[in-house]
C-alpha positions as CSV (number, residue, x, y, z in Angstrom):
1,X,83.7,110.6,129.9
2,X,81.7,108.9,132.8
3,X,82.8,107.3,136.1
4,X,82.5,103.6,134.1
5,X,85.5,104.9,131.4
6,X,87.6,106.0,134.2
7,X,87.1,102.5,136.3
8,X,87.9,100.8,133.1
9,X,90.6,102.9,131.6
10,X,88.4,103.9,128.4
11,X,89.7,107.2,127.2
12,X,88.3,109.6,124.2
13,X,89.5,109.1,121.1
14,X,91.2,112.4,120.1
15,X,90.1,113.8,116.8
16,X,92.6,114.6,114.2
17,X,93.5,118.0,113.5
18,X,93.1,118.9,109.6
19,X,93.5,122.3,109.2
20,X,97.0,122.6,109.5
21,X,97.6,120.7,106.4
22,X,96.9,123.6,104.5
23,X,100.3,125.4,105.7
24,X,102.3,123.4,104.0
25,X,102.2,124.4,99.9
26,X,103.3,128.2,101.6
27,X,106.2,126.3,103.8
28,X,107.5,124.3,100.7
29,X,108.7,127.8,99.6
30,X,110.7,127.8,102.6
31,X,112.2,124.8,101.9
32,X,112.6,125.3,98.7
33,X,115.0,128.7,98.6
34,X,116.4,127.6,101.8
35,X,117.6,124.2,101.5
36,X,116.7,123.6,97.9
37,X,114.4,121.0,98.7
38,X,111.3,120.5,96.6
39,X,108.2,117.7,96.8
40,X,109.3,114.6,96.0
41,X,105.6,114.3,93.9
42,X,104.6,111.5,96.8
43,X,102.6,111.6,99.6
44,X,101.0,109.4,102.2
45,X,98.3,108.7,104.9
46,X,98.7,106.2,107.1
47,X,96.3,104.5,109.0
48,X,95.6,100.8,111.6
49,X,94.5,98.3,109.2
50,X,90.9,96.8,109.5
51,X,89.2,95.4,112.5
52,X,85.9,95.3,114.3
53,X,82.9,96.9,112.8
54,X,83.8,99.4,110.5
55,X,85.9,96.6,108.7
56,X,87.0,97.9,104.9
57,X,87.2,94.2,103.0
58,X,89.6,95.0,99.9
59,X,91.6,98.5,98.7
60,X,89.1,99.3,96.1
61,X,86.2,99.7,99.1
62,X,88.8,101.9,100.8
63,X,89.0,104.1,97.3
64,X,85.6,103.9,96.7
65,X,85.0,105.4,100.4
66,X,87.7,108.3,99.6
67,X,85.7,108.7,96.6
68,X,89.2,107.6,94.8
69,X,88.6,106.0,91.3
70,X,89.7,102.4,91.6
71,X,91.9,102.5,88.5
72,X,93.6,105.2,89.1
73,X,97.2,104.3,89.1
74,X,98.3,107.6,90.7
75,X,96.8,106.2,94.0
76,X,97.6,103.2,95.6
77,X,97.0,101.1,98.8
78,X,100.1,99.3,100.2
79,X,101.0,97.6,104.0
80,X,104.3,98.2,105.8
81,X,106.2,96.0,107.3
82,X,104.7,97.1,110.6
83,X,100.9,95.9,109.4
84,X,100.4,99.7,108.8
85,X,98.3,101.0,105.6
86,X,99.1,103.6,103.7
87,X,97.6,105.8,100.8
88,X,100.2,106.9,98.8
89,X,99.2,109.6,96.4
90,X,101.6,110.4,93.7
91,X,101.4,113.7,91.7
92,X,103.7,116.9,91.1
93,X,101.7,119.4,92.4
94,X,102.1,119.6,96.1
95,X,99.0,121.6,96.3
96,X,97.1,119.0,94.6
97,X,98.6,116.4,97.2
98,X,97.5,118.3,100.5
99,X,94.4,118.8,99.0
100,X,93.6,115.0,98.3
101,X,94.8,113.9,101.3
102,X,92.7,116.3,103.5
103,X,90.1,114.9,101.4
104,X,90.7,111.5,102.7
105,X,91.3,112.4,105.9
106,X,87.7,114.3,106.3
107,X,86.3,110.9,104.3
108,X,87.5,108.7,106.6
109,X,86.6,110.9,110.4
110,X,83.0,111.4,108.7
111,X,82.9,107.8,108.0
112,X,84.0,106.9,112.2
113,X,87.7,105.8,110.9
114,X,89.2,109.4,112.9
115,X,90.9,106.8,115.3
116,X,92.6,105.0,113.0
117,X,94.5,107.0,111.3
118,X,97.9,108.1,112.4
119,X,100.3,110.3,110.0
120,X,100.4,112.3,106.8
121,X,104.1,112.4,105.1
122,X,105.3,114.4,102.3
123,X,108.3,113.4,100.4
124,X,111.0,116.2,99.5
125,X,114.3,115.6,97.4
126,X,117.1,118.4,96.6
127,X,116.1,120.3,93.5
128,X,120.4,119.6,92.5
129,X,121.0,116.3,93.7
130,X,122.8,115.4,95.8
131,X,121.9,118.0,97.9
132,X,121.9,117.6,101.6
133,X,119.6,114.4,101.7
134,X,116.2,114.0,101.1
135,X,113.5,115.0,104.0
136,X,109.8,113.6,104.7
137,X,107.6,116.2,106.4
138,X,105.5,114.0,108.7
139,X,102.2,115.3,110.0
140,X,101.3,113.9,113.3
141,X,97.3,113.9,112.9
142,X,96.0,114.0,116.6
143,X,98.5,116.6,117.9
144,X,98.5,118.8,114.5
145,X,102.1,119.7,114.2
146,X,104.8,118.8,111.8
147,X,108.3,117.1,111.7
148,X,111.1,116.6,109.9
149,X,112.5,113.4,108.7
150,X,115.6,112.5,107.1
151,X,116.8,109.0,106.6
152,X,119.9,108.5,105.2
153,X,119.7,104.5,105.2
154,X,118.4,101.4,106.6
155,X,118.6,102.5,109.9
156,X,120.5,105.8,110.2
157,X,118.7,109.3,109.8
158,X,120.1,112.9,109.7
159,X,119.8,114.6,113.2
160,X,121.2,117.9,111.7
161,X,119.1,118.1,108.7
162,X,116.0,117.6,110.6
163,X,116.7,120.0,113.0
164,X,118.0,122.6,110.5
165,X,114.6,122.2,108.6
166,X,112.8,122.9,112.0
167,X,114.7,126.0,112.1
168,X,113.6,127.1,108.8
169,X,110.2,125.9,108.9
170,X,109.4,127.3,112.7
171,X,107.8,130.3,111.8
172,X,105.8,128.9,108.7
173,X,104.5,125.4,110.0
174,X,103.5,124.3,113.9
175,X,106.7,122.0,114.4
176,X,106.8,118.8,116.9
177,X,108.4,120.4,119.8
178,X,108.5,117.8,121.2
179,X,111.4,115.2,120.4
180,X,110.4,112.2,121.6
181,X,107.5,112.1,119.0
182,X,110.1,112.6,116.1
183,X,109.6,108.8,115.1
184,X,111.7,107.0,112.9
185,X,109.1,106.2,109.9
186,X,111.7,103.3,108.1
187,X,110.8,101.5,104.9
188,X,108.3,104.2,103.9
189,X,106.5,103.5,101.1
190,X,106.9,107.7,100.3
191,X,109.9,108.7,98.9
């Protein structure tokens, strides 16, 4: 960074952090005799919608770029209610999930789209329902840490669970430490 980005408040774009993806399939087992939480078989990447340059016209030229096969039902593009995108990648093997979406991650920083994108979440349900509540493990891309979400409705989440998964998880994923990036994710299109 120059003199000129500092005058006009420019700032590097931070580039996401992939690796730690990988952590997770080993953490699940964590989760799994701890809290009896297993995947969900849905996962998500979520990314700014189109602008500028590097403008992606229609959701088959954003599978076509992941190298995704347009008719592939087990993939699909959707919007939020924010104007967010998301990938959402449904399939029972959690292995298979972190896999395909580190794939599209590396697709889209190779193809100058690093700055757009903004989370990974993996669903996770209670193996006996009810359980304790279901949990979305969100991946924050640019800082490469984890945290635990847990909504419970509309507009109401589970403080306890999520910090009870921290607990467990601490030693087996790098967790969020801090708080005030443990976003509420509502409406996701992950369950």
């Amino acid at each position: 960074m120059g003199l000129r980005d500092t005058i006009f408040g420019r700032t590097k774009q931070v580039a996401p952090k992939l690796d730690n993806l990988f952590a997770l399939p080993n953490a699940a087992i964590t989760l799994q005799s701890e809290l009896d939480l297993v995947t969900s078989g849905q996962a998500g990447l979520c990314f700014k919608a189109s602008s500028g340059e590097s403008t992606l016209e229609t959701d088959d030229d954003i599978k076509a770029l992941l190298d995704f096969d347009p008719t592939n039902t087990s993939v699909t593009l959707t919007t939020d209610d924010l104007g967010f995108r998301w990938l959402v990648i449904t399939d029972p093997d959690l292995d298979s999930q972190v896999t395909r979406l580190h794939a599209a991650n590396t697709s889209m920083v190779e193809h100058g789209l690093g700055p757009r994108l903004l989370c990974a979440v993996f669903g996770f349900k209670p193996a006996t329902p009810p359980g304790e509540g279901s949990v979305r493990l969100v991946y924050l891309l640019k800082q490469g840490t984890f945290y635990p979400f847990a909504p419970t409705g509309a507009n109401a989440r589970d403080n306890e669970l999520e910090l009870r998964v921290r607990s467990f998880l601490g030693s087996d994923l790098p967790m969020e430490q801090d708080l005030s990036r443990w976003m509420a994710l509502w409406n996701l299109p992950v369950r």
